[in-house]
Backbone bond lengths (Angstrom), bond angles and torsions (degrees), N, CA, C in turn:
res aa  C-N    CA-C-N  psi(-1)  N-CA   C-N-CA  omega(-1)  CA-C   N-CA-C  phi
1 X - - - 1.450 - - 1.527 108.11 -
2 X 1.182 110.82 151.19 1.644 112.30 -160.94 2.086 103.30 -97.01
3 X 0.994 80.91 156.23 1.821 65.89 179.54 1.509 119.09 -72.29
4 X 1.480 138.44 2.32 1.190 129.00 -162.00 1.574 83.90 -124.74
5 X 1.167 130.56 2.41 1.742 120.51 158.02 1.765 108.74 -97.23
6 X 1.400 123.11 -12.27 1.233 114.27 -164.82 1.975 94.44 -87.44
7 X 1.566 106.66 -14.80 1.544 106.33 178.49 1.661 113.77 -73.06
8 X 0.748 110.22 -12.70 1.906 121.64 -169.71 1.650 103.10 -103.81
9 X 1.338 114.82 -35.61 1.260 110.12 -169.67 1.929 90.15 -93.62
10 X 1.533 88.13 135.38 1.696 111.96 -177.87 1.483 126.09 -140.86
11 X 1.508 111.12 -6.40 1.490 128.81 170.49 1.444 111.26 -123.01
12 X 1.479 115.47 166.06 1.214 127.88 172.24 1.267 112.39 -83.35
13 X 1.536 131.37 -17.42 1.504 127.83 135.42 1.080 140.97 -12.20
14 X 1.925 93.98 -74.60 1.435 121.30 167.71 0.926 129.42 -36.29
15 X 1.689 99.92 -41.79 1.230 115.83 -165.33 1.982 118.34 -72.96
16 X 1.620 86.00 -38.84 1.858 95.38 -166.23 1.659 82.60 -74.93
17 X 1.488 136.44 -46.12 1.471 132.44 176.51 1.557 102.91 -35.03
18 X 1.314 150.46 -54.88 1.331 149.14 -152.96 1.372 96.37 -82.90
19 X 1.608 102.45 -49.27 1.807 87.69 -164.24 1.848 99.95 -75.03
20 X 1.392 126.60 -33.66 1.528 107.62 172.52 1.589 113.16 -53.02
21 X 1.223 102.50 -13.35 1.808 97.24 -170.87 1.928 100.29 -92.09
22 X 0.927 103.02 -18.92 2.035 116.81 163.30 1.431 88.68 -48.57
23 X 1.358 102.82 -93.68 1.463 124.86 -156.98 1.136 115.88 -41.49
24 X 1.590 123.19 -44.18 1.566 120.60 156.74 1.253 101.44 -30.39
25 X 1.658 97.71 -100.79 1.689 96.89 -172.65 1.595 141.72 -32.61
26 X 1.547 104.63 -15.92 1.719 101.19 -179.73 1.711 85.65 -80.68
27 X 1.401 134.15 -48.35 1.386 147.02 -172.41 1.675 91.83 -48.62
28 X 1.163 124.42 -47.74 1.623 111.90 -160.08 1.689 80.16 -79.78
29 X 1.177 137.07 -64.23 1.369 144.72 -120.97 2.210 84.40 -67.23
30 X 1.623 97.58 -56.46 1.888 106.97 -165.02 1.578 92.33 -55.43
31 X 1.612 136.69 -24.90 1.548 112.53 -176.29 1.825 100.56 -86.68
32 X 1.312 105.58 -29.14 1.930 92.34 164.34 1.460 127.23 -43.04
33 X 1.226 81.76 -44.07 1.796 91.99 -177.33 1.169 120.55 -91.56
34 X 1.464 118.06 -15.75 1.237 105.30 131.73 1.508 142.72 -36.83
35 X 1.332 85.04 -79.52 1.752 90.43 -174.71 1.815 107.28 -75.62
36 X 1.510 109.38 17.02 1.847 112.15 167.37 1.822 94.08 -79.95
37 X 1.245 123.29 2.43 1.452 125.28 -144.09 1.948 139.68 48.83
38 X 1.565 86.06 43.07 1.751 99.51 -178.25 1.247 111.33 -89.82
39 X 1.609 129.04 28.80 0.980 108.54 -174.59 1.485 115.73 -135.90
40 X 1.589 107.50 35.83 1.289 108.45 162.84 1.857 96.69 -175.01
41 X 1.966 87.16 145.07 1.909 92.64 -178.11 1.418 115.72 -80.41
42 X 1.389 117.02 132.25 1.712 121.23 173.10 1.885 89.14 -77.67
43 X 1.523 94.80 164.78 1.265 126.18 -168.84 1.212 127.46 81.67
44 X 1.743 110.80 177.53 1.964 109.77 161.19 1.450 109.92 -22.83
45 X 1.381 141.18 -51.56 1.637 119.04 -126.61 1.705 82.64 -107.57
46 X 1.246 131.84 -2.58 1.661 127.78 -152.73 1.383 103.02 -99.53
47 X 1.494 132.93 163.62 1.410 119.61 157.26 1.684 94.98 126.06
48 X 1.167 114.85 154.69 1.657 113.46 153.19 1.885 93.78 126.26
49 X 0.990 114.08 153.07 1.577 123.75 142.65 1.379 123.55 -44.63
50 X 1.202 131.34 -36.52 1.270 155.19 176.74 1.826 110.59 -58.05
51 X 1.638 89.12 -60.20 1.726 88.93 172.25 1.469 127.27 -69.28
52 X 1.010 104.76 -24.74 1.547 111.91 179.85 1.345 112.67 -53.79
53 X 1.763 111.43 -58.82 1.449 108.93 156.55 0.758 138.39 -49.13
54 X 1.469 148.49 -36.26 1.471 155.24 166.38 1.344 111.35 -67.99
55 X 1.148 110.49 -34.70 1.684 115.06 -176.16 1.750 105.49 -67.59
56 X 1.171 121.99 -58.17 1.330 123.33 158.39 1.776 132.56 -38.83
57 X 1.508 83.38 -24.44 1.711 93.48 178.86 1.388 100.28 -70.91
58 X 1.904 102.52 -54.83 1.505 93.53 -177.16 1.485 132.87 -77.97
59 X 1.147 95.55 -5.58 1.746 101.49 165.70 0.998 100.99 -53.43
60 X 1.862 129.69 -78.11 1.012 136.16 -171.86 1.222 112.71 -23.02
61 X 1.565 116.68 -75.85 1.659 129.91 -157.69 1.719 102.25 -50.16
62 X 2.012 101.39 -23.00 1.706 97.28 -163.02 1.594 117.30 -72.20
63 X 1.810 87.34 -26.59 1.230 115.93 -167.61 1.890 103.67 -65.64
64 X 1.198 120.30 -74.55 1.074 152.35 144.91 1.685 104.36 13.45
65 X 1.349 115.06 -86.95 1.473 150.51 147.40 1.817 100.20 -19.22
66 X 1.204 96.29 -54.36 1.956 88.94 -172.86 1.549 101.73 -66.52
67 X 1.585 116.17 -59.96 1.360 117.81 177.69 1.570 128.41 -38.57
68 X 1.678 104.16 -32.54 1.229 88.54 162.44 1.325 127.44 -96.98
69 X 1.085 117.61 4.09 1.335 110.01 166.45 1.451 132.13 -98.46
70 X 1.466 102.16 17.58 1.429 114.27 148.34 1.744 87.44 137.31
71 X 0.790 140.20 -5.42 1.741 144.10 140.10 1.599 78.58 90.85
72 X 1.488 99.02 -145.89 2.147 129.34 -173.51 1.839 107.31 -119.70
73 X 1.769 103.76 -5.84 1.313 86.68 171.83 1.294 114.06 140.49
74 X 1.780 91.95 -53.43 1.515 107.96 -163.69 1.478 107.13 -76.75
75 X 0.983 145.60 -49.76 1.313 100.32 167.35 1.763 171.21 -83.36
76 X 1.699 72.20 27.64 1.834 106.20 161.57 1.563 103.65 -82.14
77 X 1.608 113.00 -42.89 1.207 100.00 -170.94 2.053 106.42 -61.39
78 X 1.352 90.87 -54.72 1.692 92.17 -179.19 1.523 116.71 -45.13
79 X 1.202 94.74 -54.31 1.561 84.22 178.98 1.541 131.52 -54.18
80 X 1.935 122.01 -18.39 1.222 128.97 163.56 0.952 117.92 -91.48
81 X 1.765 135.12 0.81 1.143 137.80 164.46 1.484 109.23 -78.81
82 X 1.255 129.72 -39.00 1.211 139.51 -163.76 1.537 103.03 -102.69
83 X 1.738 125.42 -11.87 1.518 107.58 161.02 1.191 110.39 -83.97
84 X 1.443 106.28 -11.86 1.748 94.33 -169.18 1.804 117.67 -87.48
85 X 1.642 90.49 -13.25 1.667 91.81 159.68 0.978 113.87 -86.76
86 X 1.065 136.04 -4.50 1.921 140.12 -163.36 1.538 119.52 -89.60
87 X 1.556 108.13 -22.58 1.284 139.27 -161.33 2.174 88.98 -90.38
């Protein structure tokens, strides 16, 4: 969490509101990278039923990983869209 969202957030509300607004965004970010084509290896070692699952795992974790390190935005934006109805 960045320091200029931890000033706005003041309830334990707030709080579960920001992190659902994470999870959106790691959720929007792993179908980007999906369809960036991250979700399966070319060559010998790639291919199978097997990868498909794992490959999604690591989307996820990549996805996940970006958000916290300061994500694309959106879920600062969500999260002030959704305090300002909350209020």
């Amino acid at each position: 969490m960045q320091i200029a969202e931890i000033a706005s957030i003041q309830t334990p509300r707030q709080m579960a509101m920001y992190d659902a607004a994470k999870k959106l965004e790691a959720a929007f970010l792993s179908e980007m990278l999906k369809g960036a084509g991250l979700d399966a290896m070319a060559g010998p070692f790639g291919g199978g039923e097997g990868e498909a699952q794992f490959a999604s795992l690591m989307r996820e974790e990549q996805a996940r990983t970006m958000v916290e390190a300061g994500g694309i935005g959106l879920a600062e934006q969500l999260f002030h869209q959704m305090a300002k109805y909350d209020e």
